[in-house]
PyMOL commands that place a pseudoatom at each C-alpha (Angstrom):
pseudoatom trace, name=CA, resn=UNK, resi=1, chain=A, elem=C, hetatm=0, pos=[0.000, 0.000, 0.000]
pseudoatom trace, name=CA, resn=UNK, resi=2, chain=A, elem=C, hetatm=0, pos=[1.467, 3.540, -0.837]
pseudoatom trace, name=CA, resn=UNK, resi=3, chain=A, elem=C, hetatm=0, pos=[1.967, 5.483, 2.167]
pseudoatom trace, name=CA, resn=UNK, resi=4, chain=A, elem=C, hetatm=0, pos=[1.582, 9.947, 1.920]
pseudoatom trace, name=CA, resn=UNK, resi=5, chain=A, elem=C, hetatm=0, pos=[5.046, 11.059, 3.295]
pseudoatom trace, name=CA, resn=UNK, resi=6, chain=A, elem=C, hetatm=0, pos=[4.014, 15.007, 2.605]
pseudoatom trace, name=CA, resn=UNK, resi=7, chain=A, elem=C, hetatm=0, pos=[0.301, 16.289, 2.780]
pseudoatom trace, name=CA, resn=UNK, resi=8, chain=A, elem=C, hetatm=0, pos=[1.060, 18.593, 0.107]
pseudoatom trace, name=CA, resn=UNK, resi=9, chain=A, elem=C, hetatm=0, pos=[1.844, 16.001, -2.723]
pseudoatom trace, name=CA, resn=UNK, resi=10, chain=A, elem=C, hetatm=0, pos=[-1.460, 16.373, -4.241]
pseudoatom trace, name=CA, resn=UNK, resi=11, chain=A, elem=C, hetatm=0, pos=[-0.708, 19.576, -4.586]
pseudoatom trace, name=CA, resn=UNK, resi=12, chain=A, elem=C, hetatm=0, pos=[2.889, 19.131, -6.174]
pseudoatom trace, name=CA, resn=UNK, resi=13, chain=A, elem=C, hetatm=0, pos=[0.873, 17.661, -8.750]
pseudoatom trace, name=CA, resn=UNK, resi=14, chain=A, elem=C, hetatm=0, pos=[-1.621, 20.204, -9.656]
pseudoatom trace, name=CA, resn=UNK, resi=15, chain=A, elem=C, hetatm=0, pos=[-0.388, 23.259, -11.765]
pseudoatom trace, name=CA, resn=UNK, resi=16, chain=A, elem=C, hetatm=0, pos=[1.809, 26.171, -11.454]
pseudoatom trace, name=CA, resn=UNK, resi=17, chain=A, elem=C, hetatm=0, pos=[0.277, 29.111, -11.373]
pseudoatom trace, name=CA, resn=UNK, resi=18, chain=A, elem=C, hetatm=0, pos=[3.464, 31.929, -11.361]
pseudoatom trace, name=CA, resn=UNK, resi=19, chain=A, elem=C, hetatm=0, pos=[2.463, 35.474, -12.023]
pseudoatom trace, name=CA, resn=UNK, resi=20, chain=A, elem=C, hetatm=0, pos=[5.279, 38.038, -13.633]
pseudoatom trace, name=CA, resn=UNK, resi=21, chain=A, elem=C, hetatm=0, pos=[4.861, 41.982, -14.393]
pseudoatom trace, name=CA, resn=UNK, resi=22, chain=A, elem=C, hetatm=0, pos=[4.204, 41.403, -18.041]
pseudoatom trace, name=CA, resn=UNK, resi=23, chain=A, elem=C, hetatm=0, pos=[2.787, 37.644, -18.237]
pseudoatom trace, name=CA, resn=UNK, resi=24, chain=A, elem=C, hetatm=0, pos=[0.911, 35.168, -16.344]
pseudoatom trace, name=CA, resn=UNK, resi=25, chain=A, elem=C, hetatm=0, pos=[2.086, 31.202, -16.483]
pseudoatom trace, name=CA, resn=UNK, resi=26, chain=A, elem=C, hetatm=0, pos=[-0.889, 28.840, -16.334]
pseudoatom trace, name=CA, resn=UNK, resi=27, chain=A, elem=C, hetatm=0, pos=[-0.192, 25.303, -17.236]
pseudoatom trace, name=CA, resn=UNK, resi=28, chain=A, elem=C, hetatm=0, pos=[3.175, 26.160, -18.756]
pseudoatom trace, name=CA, resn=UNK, resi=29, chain=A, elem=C, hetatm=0, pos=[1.370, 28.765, -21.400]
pseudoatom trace, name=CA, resn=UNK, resi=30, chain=A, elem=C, hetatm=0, pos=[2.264, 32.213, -21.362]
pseudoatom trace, name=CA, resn=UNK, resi=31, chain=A, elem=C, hetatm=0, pos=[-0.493, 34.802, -21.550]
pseudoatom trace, name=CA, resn=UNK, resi=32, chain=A, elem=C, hetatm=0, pos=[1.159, 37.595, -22.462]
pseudoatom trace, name=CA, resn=UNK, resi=33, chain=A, elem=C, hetatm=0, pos=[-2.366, 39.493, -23.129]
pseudoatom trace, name=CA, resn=UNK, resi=34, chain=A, elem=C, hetatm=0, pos=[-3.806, 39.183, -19.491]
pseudoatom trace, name=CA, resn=UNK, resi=35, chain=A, elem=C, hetatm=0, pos=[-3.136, 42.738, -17.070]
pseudoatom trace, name=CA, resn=UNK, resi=36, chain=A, elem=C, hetatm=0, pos=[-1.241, 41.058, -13.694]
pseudoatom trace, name=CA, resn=UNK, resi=37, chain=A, elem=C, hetatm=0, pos=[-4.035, 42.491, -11.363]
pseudoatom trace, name=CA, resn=UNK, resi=38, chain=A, elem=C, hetatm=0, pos=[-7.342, 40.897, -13.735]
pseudoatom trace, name=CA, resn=UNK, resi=39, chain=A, elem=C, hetatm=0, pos=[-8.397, 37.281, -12.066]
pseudoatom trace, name=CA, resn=UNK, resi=40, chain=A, elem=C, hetatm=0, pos=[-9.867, 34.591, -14.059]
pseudoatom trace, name=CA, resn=UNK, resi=41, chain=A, elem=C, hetatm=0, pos=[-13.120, 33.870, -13.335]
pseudoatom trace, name=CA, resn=UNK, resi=42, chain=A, elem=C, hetatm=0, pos=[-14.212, 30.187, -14.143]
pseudoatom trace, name=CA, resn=UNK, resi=43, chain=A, elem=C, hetatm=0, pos=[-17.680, 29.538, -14.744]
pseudoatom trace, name=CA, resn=UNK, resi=44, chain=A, elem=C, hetatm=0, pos=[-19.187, 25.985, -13.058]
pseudoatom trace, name=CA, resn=UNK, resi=45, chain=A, elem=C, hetatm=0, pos=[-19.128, 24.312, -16.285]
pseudoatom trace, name=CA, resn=UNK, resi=46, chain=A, elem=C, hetatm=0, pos=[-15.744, 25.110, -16.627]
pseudoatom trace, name=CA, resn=UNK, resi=47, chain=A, elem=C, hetatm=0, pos=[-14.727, 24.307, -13.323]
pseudoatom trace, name=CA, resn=UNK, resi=48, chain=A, elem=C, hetatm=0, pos=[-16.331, 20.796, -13.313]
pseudoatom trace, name=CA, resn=UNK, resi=49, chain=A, elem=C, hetatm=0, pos=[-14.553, 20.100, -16.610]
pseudoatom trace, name=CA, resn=UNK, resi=50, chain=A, elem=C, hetatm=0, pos=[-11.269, 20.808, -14.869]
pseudoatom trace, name=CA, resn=UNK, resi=51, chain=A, elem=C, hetatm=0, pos=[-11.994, 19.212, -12.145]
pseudoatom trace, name=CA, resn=UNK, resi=52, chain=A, elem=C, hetatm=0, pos=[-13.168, 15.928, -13.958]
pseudoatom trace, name=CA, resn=UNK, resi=53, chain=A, elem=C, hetatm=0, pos=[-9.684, 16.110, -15.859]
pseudoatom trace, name=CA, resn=UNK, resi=54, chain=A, elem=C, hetatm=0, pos=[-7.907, 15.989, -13.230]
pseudoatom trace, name=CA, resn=UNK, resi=55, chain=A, elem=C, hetatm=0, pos=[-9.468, 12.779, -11.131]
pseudoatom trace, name=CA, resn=UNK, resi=56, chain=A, elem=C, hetatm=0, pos=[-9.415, 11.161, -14.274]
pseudoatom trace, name=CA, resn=UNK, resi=57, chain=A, elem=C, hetatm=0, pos=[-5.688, 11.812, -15.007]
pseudoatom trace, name=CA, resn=UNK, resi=58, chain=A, elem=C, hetatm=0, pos=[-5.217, 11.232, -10.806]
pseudoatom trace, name=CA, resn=UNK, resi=59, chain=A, elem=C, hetatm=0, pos=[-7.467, 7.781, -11.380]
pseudoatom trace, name=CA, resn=UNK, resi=60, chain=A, elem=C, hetatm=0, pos=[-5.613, 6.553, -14.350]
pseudoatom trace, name=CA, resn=UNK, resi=61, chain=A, elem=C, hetatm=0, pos=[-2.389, 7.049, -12.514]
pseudoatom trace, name=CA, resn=UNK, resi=62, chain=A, elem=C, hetatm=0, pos=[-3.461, 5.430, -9.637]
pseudoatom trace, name=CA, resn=UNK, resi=63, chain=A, elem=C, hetatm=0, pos=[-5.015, 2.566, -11.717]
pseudoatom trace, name=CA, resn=UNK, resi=64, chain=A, elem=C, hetatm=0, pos=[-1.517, 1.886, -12.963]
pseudoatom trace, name=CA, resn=UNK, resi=65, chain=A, elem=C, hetatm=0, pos=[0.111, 2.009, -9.862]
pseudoatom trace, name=CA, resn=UNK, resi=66, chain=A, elem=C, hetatm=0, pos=[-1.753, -0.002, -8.733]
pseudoatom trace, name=CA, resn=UNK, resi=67, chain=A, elem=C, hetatm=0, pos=[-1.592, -3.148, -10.892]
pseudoatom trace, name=CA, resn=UNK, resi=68, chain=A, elem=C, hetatm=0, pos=[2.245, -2.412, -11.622]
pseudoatom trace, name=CA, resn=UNK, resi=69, chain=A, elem=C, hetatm=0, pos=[2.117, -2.804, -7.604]
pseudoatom trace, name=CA, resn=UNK, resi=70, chain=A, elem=C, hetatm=0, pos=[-0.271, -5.847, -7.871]
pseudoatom trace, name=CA, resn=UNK, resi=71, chain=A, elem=C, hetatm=0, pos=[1.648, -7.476, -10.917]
pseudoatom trace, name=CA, resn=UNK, resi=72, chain=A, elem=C, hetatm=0, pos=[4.949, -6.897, -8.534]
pseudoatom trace, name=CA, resn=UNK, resi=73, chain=A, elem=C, hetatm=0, pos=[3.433, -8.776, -5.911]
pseudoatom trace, name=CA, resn=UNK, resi=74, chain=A, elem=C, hetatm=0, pos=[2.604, -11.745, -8.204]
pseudoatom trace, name=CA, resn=UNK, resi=75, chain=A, elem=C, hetatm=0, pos=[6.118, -11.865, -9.394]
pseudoatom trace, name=CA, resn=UNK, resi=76, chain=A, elem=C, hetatm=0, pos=[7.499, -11.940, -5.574]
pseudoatom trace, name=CA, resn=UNK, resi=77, chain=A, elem=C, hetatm=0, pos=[5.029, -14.964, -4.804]
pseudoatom trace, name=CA, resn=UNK, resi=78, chain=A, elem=C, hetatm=0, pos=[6.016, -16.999, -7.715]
pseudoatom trace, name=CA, resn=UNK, resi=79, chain=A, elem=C, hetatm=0, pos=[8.569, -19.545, -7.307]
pseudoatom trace, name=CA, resn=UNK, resi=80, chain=A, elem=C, hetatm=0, pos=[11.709, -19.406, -10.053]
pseudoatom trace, name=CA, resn=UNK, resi=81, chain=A, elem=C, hetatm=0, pos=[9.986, -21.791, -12.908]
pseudoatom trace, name=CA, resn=UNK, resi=82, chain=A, elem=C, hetatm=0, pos=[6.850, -19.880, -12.610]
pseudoatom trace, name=CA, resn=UNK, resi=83, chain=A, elem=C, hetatm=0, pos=[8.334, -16.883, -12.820]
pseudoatom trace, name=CA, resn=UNK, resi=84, chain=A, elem=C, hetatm=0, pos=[10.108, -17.901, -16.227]
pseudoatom trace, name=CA, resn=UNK, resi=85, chain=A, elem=C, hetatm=0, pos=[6.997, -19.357, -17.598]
pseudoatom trace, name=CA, resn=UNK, resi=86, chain=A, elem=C, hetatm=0, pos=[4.860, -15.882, -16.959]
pseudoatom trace, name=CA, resn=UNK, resi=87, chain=A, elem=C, hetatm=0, pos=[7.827, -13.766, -18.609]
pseudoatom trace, name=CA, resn=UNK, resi=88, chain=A, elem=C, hetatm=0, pos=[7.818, -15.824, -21.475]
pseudoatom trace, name=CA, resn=UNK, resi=89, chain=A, elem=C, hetatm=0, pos=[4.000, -15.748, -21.940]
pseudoatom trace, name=CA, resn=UNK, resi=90, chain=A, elem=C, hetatm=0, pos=[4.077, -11.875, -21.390]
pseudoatom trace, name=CA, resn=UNK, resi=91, chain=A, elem=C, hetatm=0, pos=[7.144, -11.778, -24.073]
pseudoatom trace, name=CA, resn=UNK, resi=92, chain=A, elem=C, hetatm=0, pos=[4.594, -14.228, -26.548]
pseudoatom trace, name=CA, resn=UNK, resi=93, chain=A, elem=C, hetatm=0, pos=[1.691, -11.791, -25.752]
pseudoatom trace, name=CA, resn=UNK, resi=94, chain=A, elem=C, hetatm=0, pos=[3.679, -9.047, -26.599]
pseudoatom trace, name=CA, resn=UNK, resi=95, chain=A, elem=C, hetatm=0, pos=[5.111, -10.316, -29.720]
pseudoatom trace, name=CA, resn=UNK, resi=96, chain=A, elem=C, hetatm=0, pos=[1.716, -11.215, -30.658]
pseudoatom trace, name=CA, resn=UNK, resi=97, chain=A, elem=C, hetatm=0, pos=[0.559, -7.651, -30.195]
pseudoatom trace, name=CA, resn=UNK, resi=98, chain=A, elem=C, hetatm=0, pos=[3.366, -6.410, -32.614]
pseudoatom trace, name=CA, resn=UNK, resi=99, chain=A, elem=C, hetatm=0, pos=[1.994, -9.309, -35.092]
pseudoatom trace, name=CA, resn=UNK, resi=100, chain=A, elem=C, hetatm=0, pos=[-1.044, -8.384, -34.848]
pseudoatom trace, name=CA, resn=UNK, resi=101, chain=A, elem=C, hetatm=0, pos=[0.394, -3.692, -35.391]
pseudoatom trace, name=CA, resn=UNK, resi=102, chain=A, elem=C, hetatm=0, pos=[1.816, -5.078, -38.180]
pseudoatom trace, name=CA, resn=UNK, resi=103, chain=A, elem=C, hetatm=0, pos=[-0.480, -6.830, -40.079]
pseudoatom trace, name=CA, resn=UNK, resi=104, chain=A, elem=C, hetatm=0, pos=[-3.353, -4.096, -39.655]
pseudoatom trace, name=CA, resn=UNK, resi=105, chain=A, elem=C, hetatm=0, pos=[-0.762, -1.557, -41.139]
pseudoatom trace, name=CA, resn=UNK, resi=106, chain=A, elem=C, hetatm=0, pos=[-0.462, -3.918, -44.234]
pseudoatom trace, name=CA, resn=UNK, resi=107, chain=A, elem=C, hetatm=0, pos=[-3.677, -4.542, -44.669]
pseudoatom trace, name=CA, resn=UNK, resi=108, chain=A, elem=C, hetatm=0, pos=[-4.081, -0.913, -43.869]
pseudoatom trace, name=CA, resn=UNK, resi=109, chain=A, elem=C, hetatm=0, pos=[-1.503, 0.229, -47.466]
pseudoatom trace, name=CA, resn=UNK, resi=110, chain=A, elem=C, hetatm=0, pos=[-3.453, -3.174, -49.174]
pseudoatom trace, name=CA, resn=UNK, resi=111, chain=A, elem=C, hetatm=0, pos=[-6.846, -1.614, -48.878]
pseudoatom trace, name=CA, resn=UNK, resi=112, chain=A, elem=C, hetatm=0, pos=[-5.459, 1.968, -49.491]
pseudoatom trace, name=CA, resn=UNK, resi=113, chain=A, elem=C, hetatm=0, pos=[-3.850, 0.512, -52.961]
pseudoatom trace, name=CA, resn=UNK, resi=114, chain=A, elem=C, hetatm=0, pos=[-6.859, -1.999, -53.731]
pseudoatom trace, name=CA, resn=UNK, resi=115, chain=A, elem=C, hetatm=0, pos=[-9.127, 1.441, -52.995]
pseudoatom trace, name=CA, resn=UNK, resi=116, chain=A, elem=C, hetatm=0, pos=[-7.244, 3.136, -56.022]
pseudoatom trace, name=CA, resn=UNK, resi=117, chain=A, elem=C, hetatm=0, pos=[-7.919, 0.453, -58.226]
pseudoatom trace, name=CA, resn=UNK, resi=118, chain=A, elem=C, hetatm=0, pos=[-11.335, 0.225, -57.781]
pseudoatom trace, name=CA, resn=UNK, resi=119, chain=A, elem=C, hetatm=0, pos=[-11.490, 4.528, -58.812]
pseudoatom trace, name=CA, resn=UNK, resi=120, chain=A, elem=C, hetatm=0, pos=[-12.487, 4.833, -54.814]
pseudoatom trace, name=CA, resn=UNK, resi=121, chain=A, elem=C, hetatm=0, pos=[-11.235, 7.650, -52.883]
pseudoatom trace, name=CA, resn=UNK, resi=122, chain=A, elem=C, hetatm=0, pos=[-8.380, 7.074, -50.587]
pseudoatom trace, name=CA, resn=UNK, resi=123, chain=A, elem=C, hetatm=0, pos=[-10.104, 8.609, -47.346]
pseudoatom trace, name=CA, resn=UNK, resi=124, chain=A, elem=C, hetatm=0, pos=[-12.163, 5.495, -47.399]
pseudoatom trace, name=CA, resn=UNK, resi=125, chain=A, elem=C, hetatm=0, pos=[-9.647, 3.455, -45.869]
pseudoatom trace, name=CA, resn=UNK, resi=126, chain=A, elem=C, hetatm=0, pos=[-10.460, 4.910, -42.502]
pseudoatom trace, name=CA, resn=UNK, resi=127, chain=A, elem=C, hetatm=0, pos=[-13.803, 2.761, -42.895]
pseudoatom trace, name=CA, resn=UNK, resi=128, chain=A, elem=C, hetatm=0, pos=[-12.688, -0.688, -44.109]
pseudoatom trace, name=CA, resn=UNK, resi=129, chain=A, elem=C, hetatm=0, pos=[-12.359, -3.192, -41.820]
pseudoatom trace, name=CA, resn=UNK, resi=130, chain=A, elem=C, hetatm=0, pos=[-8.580, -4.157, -41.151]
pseudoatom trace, name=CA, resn=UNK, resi=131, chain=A, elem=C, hetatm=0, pos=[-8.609, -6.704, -38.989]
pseudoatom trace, name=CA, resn=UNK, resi=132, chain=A, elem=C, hetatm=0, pos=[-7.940, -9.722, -41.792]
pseudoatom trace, name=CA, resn=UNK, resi=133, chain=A, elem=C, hetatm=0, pos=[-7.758, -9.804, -45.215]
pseudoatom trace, name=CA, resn=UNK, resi=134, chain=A, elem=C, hetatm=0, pos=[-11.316, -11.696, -45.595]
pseudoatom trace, name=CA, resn=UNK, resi=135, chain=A, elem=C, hetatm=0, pos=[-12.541, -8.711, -43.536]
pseudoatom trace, name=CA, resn=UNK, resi=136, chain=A, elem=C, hetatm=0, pos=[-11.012, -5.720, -45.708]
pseudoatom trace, name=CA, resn=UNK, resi=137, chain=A, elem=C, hetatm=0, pos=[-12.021, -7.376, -49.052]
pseudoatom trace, name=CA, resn=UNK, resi=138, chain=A, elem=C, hetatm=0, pos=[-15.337, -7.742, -47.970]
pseudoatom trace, name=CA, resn=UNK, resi=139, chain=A, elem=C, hetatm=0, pos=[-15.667, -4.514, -46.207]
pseudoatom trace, name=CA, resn=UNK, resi=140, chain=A, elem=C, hetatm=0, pos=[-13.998, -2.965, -50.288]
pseudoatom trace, name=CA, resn=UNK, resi=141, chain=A, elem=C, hetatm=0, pos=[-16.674, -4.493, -51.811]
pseudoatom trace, name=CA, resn=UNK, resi=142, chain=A, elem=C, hetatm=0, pos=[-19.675, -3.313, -49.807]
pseudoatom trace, name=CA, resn=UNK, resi=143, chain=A, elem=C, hetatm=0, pos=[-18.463, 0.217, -50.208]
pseudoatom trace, name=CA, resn=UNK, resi=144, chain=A, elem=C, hetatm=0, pos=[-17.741, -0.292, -53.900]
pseudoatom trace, name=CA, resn=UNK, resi=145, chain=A, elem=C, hetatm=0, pos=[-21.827, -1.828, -54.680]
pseudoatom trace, name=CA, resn=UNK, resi=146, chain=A, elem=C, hetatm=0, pos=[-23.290, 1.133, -52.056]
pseudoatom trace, name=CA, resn=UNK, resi=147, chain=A, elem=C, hetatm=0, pos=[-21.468, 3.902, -53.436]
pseudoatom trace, name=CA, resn=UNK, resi=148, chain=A, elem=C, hetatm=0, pos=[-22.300, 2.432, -57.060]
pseudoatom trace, name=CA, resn=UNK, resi=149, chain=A, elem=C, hetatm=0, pos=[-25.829, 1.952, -55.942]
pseudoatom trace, name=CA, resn=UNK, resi=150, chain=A, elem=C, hetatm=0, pos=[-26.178, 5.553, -54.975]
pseudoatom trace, name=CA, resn=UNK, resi=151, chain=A, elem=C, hetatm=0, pos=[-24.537, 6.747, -58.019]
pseudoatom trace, name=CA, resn=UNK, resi=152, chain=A, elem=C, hetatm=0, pos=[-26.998, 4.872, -60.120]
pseudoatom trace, name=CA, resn=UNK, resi=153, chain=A, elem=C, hetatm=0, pos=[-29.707, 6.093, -58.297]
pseudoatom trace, name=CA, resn=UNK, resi=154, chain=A, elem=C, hetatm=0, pos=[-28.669, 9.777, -58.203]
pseudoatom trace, name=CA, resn=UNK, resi=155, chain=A, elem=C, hetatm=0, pos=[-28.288, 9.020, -62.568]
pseudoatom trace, name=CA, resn=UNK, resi=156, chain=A, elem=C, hetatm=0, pos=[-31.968, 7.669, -62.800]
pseudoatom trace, name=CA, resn=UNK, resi=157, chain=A, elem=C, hetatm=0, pos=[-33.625, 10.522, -60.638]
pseudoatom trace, name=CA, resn=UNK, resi=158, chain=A, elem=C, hetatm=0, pos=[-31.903, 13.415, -62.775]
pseudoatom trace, name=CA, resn=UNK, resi=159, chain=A, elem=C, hetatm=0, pos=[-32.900, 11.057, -65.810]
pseudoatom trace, name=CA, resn=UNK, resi=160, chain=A, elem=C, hetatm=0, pos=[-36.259, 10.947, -64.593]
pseudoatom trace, name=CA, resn=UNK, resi=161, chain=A, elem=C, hetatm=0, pos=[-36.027, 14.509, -64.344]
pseudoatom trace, name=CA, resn=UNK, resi=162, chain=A, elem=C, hetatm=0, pos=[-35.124, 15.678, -67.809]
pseudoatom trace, name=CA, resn=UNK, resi=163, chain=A, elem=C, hetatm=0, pos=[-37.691, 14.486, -70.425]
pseudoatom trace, name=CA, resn=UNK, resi=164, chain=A, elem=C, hetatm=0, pos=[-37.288, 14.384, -74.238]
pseudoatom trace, name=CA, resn=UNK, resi=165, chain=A, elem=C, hetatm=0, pos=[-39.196, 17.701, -75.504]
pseudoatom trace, name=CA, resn=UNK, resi=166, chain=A, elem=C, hetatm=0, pos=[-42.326, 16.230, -77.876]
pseudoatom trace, name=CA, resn=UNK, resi=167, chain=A, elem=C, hetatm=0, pos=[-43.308, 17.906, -81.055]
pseudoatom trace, name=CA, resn=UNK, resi=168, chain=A, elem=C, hetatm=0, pos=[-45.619, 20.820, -80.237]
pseudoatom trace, name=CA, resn=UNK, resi=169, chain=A, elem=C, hetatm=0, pos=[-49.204, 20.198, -81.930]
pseudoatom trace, name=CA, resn=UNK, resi=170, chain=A, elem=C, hetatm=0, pos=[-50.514, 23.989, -81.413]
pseudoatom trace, name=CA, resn=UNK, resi=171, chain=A, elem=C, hetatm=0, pos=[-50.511, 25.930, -84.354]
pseudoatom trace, name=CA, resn=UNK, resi=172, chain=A, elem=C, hetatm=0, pos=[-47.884, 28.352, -85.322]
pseudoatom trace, name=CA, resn=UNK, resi=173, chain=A, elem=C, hetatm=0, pos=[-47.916, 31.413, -86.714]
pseudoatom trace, name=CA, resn=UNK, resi=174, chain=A, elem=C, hetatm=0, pos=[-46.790, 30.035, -90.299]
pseudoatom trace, name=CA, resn=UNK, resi=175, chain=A, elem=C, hetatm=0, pos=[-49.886, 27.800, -90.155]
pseudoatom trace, name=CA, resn=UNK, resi=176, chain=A, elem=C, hetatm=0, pos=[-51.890, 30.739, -91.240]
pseudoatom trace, name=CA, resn=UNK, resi=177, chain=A, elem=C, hetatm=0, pos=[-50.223, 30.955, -94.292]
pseudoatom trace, name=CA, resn=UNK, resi=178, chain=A, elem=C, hetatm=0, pos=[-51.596, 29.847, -97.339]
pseudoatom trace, name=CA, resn=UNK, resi=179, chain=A, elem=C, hetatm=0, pos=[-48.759, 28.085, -98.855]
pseudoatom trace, name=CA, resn=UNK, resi=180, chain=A, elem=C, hetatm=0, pos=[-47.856, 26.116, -96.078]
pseudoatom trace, name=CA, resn=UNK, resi=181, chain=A, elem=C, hetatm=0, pos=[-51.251, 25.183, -95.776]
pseudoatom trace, name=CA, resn=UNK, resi=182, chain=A, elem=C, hetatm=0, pos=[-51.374, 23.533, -99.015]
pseudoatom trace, name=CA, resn=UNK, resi=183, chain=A, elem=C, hetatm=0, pos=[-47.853, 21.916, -99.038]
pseudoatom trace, name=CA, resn=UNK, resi=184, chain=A, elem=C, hetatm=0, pos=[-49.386, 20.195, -95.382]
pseudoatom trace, name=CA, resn=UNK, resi=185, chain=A, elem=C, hetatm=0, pos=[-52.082, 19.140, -97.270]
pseudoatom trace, name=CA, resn=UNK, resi=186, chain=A, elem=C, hetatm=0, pos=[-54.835, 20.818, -94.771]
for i in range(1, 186): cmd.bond("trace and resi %d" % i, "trace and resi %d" % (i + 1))
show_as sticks, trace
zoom trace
């Protein structure tokens, strides 16, 4: 268990506020705009949001204190052979993990260059599915037939749209003329 030598470490922790004649240091940013004498006001809303920052940061460091404590304490209890055995399985899981990096940044630059040849844009890679090959080609085609789909839709409704003008059957003004009227035959 981790014992509080000082009362003040919390404190240590939390950020330096140092005020100068011609700047004011909060968080390690200069102001240089703010007058020494004006005080920040914070609204509640901005208060909470700090506040919630700051247990989270405090609870994730805690949280990893506390299993790096915890995962010490299973290594002192072990005896020599199981010690070996759980360092090797932690190297394997590790490796694994790398495996694993590796082969989602390949298929990652696969679907990227398969994307290309299919006349898709290059953004879409952030949507296809990575995680195996079966996955990515399958995840290429669906956005190939939707986005083909929606172009062929898009087509027919401005086809539908436009219509083929007809011949007119009113009467012009050249019908009233006598010589057209007889080359008609009316």
């Amino acid at each position: 268990m981790t014992e509080f030598n000082n009362e003040n470490e919390f404190e240590n922790e939390e950020e330096s506020f140092e005020t100068n004649d011609s700047s004011t240091v909060i968080q390690g940013e200069k102001q240089e705009d703010l007058d020494p004498k004006e005080k920040k006001s914070f609204s509640q809303e901005e208060l909470d949001r700090i506040i919630s920052k700051r247990l989270e940061k405090a609870q994730k460091k805690w949280e990893q204190e506390t299993s790096r404590q915890i995962e010490e304490l299973k290594i002192s209890t072990m005896s020599p052979n199981e010690k070996k055995e759980y360092e090797k399985n932690k190297l394997d899981q590790a490796l694994t993990e790398r495996e694993m990096s590796i082969l989602r940044r390949e298929l990652r630059a696969d679907a990227s260059e398969q994307l290309l040849k299919e006349g898709l844009p290059k953004k879409l890679v952030d949507i296809v599915d990575t995680s195996s090959e079966e996955n990515m080609i399958k995840s290429i085609d669906t956005i190939r037939e939707v986005i083909q789909e929606s172009v062929t839709q898009v087509v027919n409704e401005k086809l539908r749209g436009r219509s083929t003008p007809r011949a007119s059957t009113q009467t012009k003004m050249g019908d009233t003329d006598a010589f057209l009227k007889g080359l008609r035959g009316k």
